[in-house]
C-alpha angles and dihedrals in degrees: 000000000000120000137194126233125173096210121033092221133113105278083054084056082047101049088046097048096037099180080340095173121188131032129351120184111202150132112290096250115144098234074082096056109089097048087072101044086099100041092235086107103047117203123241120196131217132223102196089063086048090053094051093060093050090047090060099057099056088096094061091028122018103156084060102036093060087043095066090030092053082055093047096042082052096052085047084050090055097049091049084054091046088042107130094002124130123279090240089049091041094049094042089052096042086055103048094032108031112029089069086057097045101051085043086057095046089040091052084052112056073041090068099035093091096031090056116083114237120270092013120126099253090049097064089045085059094047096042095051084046105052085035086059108113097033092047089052099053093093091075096064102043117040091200095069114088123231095241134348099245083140098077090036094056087043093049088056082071079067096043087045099050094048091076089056110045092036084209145345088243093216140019094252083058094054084053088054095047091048095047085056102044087047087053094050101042081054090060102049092047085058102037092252109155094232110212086051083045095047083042101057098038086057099047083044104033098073084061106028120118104259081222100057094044103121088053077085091056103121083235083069100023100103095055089045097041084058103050116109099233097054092040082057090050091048102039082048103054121104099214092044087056098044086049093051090049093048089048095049087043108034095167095043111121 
C-alpha cells in the first residue's frame, strides 16, 4: 500500500495509521515517536538502519565499523538460513542463535560510548544502536517480526526512481492518483498477475460491476474472480477489451 502526503511530520503518521494497534517496523525518525508513547502502537527497529551508521563511519574508523557490521551480518546470515521455516523453528533458532549476538553487539556498544569521541561517525552509530535497544531486539521474541523493513525501502525506489522521470505529479489529486496505481501494481506483482491484462480487464468490468462486490476485483482475489463464468461472459463480451487484444496481437495493423 503506498500513500501521499503532502508533509513527512507526525499528523501525516497520524493520517496514515488512523487507531493503527499492534507492530510497526520502521526507521527510528521522530515523526514516529508519539504513536508509541501508549503502547497500543509497539516499535519495531530496524538493522539495516543500524548498519548504515556503522557503515558511515568506516572512513573515520574502519577497525570498529566492521566490528559492529561483522555482528550484525551474522545476525542477516541466520535469518537467510531461517528464511520459510516455520515460526516455532524461527523463534527457537533466533533464541538460541541470535540473542548472544545481540546482547554482544549492545554490550560492545555501551563499551565504545565513552572511548568515541562526540559528533563522529561512529559516535552517532553507537547513539543511535543504543537508544534503538529495546525496539532493535523485538524480533527475538516474536518470529513473525521481520530484522529490518528493507521491504518498504526497495518498494519506495520505484518512487525515487520514478521522480526523475515524471519531474513532478502537478497536483495532489494527481499524487493520489500516482499512489492508487502504484498500490495496484505492487499488489500484482506480490500475487503473479501479469499488470497491463489485469489493468485491462478491471477497466472493461469495473463501469458495471456491483459497488458491493468491488473488492472482488482486488488482484488478492483477482485469479478466482477472473475465472468465474459470469465475469469471463462480461469480458469476452466487451467491445474495448476485443479491439485492445487485437491491437496487442497485431501492433502495426492499421
Amino acid at each position: 500500500l503506498f500513500r501521499y502526503s503532502r508533509r513527512h511530520d507526525g499528523e501525516a503518521v497520524d493520517e496514515l495509521l488512523p487507531d493503527y494497534e499492534g507492530y510497526l517496523v520502521a526507521d527510528a525518525h521522530s515523526v514516529y515517536d508519539h504513536i508509541y508513547v501508549d503502547g497500543t502502537v509497539i516499535e519495531v527497529g530496524c538493522w539495516a538502519h543500524c548498519r548504515r551508521y556503522l557503515h558511515k563511519s568506516l572512513g573515520s574508523e574502519p577497525k570498529r565499523a566492521l566490528e559492529g557490521m561483522a555482528m550484525i551480518g551474522a545476525l542477516f546470515k541466520i535469518e537467510r538460513a531461517i528464511s520459510g521455516a516455520p515460526r516455532k523453528k524461527r523463534l527457537a533458532e533466533r533464541r538460541e542463535k541470535s540473542k548472544p549476538i545481540v546482547e554482544a553487539f549492545f554490550s560492545w556498544c555501551d563499551e565504545l560510548k565513552d572511548q568515541v569521541l562526540d559528533k563522529t561517525p561512529l559516535a552517532q552509530a553507537v547513539g543511535y544502536a543504543r537508544n534503538q535497544r529495546k525496539a532493535l531486539s523485538r524480533f527475538l521474541d516474536d518470529p513473525r517480526l521481520p530484522l529490518h523493513n528493507n521491504m518498504s525501502e526497495l518498494q519506495l525506489r520505484r518512487q525515487v526512481l520514478g521522480r526523475r522521470n515524471w519531474l513532478f505529479l502537478g497536483t495532489d489529486e494527481a499524487a493520489l492518483a500516482n499512489t492508487t496505481f502504484v498500490s495496484l501494481l505492487a499488489s500484482c506483482a506480490m500475487h503473479g498477475i501479469e499488470p497491463w491484462a489485469y489493468l485491462r480487464d478491471l477497466f472493461c468490468l469495473l463501469p458495471a460491476w456491483p459497488h458491493r462486490r468491488a473488492l472482488e476485483l482486488a488482484p488478492a482475489y483477482w485469479k478466482k474472480t477472473s475465472e468465474h463464468a459470469d465475469t469471463q461472459k462480461r469480458l469476452q463480451a466487451h467491445p474495448l477489451r476485443i479491439a485492445m487484444i487485437a491491437l496487442d496481437q497485431h501492433p502495426d495493423a492499421d
